[in-house]
N, C-alpha and C positions, 0 to 999 in steps of 0.2 A: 698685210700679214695674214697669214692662212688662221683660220679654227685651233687647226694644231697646236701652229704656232705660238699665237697667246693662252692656249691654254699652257705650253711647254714653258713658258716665261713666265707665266703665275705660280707655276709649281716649282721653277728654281727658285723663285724670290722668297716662295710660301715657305720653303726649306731651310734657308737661313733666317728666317722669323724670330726671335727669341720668343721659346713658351713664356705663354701670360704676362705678353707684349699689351702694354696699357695704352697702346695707339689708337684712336677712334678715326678708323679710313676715312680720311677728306681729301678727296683728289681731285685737282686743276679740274677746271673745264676740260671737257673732252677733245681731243683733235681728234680730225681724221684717223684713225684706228690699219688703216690702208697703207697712209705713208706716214704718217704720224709727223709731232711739232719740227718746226726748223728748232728752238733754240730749247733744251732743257735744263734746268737749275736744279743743284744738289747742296742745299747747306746747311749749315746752323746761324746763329742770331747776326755773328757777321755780315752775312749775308741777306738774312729776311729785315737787320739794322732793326730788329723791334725798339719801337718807341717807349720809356715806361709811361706802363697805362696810371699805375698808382703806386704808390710809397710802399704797399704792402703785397702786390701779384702782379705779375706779368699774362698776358694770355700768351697762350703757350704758341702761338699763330700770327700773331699777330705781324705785319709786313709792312715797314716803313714806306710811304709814299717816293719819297728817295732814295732807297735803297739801290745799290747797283742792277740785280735784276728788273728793277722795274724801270729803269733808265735804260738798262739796257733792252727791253720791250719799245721803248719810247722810240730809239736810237732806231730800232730796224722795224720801226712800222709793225710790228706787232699787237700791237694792243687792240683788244677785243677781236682776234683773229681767229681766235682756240690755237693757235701754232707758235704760244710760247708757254710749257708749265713750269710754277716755281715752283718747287714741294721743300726751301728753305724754310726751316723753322727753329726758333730757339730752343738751345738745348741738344742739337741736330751733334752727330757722334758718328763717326767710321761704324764702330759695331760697341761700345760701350754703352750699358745699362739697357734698357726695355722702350726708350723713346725711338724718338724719332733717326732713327739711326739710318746709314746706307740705303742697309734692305731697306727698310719699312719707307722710306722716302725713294726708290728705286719700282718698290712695287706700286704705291699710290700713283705713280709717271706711268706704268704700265695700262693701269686700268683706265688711263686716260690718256689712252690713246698715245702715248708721247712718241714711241722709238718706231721709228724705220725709217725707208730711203728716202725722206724730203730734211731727215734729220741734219743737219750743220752743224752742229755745237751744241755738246753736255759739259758743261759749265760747275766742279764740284769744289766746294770750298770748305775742307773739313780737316778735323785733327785736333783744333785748339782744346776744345771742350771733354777730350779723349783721356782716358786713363793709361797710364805710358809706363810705369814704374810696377809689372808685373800682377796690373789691374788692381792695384789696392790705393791709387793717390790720383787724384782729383787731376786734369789736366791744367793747362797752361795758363787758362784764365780763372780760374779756380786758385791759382796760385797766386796771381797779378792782384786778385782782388782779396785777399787771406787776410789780410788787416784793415782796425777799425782806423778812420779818421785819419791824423796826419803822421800816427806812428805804421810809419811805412818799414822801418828800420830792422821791425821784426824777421822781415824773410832774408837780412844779411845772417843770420843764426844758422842756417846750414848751407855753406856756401858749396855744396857740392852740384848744388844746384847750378853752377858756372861749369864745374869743370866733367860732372858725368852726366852720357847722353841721357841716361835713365831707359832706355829700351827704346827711343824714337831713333829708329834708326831707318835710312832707306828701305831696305828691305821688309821690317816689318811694317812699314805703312803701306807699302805694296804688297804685302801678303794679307792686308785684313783688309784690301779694298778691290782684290783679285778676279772673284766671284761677278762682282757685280760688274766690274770693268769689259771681262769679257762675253756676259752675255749683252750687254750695251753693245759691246762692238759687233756680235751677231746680227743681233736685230736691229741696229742703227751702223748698217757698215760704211757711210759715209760721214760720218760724224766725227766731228775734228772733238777728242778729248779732254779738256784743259782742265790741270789741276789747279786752283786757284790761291794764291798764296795770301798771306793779312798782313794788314797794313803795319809802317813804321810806328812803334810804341815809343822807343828809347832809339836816338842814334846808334847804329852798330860799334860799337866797342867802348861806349857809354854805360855809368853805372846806375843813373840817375834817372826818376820819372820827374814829373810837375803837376804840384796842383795850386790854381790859382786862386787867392785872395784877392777881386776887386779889381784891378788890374793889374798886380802885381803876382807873379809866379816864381814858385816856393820849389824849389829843386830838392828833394827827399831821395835816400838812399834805397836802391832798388838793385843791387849786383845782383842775384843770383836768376831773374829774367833776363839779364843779357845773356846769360848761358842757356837758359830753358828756350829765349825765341830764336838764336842763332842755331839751336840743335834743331825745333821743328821747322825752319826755313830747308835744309840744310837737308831731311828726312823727305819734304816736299818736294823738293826738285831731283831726288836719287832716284824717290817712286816713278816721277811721271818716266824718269826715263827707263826704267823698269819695267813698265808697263806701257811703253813706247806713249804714252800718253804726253801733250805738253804743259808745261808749267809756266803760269802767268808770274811774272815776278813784281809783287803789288810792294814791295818794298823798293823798288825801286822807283816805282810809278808815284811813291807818298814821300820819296826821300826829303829829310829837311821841312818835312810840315810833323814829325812829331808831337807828343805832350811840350817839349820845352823850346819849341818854334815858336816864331813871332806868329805863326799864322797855321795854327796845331789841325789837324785836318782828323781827328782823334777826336771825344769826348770827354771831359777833364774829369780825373778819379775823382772827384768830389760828387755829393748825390746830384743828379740832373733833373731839371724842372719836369714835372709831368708834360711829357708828347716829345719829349727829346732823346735822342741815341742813352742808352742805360753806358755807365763808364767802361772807358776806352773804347769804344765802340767807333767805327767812322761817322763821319760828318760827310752833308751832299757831298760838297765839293770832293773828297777823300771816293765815294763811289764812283764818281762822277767819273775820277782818273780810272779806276774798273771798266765799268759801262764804255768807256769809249774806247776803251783796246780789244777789250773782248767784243765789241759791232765791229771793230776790222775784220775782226776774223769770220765773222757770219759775212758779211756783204763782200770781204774779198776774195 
């Protein structure tokens, strides 16, 4: 990439910046700056699978050793290459609030070196954490997690929740991730795009989460998430194709290891011992099925 170039790519990212952005730039190791990483990672905690550190803070960075991008590092021989960067981080947003959003995790790839012709695969897994309902309501997992303890019963209270999309709709997830998609495809023109979608929570047309006592799992009322995650699945797979981009379907790749599977591939909504996935969060194995569709697509 010319002088120009990355200075022209700094300045479109610099541009959709949000003023008095509380980001402190920490960017990947550097690649080659010339042809930049084979594989790029765009996410929030889904993705970077933060571990919690302690009962009372999260670090805002923190990246599960199992996480799908780092398995997926493992998978194509990448590791300590500089030619894979995550810039996954919890809290990670389309363009919602002053973190770590799109831009700000688009521009950190930049500065380090991530995009151009050796590019394969930018890998983005966003939306849950998004504000959808005219920017004033918390997204999807903000929602999943709104009540204390086992009164889960609470979020049956406005069931509109099942039946309107609230503003996630294809086209707006593809209009707030527009920007960034196509200077990516610019400066990374052989780069296969995948949108990456999250895991099974609740069976699809299921009203019901679980949280487990002991061995035993407690099925609690949870309708109005099967509305909110069947709308953003649904918003995810319109965008990619909107944006000619493809879509990883991780609901199908986790199907039947939900909360109320014998063998839940998910983190149980109850609190989680320090160093393990913070609730509903995927489990190795749950990445693992990530990590290994998404190395098809780089190595084939």
């Amino acid at each position: 990439m010319s002088t120009y170039g990355r200075w022209l790519l700094a300045a479109a990212v610099a541009a959709v910046v949000p003023a008095g952005s509380q980001v402190v730039a920490q960017a990947a190791p550097a690649a080659d700056s010339s042809t930049g990483a084979d594989v790029v990672v765009f996410g929030d905690s889904f993705a970077s699978d933060e571990p919690l550190v302690s009962h009372e803070a999260v670090d805002d960075c923190v990246r599960s050793a199992t996480s799908w991008p780092n398995q997926l590092k493992a998978l194509t021989g990448l590791t300590g290459t500089g030619k894979f960067v995550d810039e996954s981080c919890s809290g990670g947003s389309i363009d919602t609030g002053t973190g770590y959003t799109l831009t700000v995790q688009a521009r950190l790839a930049a500065q380090a070196g991530a995009f151009g012709p050796d590019t394969k695969l930018v890998a983005v897994q966003l939306g849950m954490k998004d504000s959808w309902r005219n920017g004033t309501v918390d997204g999807p997992y903000s929602k999943m997690t709104a009540c204390d303890g086992f009164d889960l019963s609470c979020l049956d209270t406005d069931q509109t929740w099942v039946t309107d999309d609230h503003g996630i709709t294809g086209t707006a997830f593809a209009d707030r991730m527009r920007k960034v998609v196509d200077y990516i495809r610019y400066y990374a023109p052989n780069a296969r795009i995948v949108l990456v979608g999250y895991p099974e929570e609740q069976a699809p047309g299921t009203t019901t989460l679980c949280q487990k006592v002991g061995p035993v799992s407690i099925p609690v009322p949870y309708a109005p998430m099967t509305g909110y995650l069947d709308w953003l699945d649904k918003a995810q797979r319109e965008a990619a194709g909107l944006l000619g981009a493809e879509f990883l379907d991780v609901r199908a790749l986790t199907a039947g290891h939900g909360l109320c599977a014998p063998e839940p591939w998910v983190a149980d909504v109850n609190p989680p011992d320090i160093g393990q996935p913070i609730t509903l969060h995927p489990l190795p194995a749950g990445n693992t099925a990530v990590a290994e569709a998404l190395a098809s697509r780089v190595t084939g």
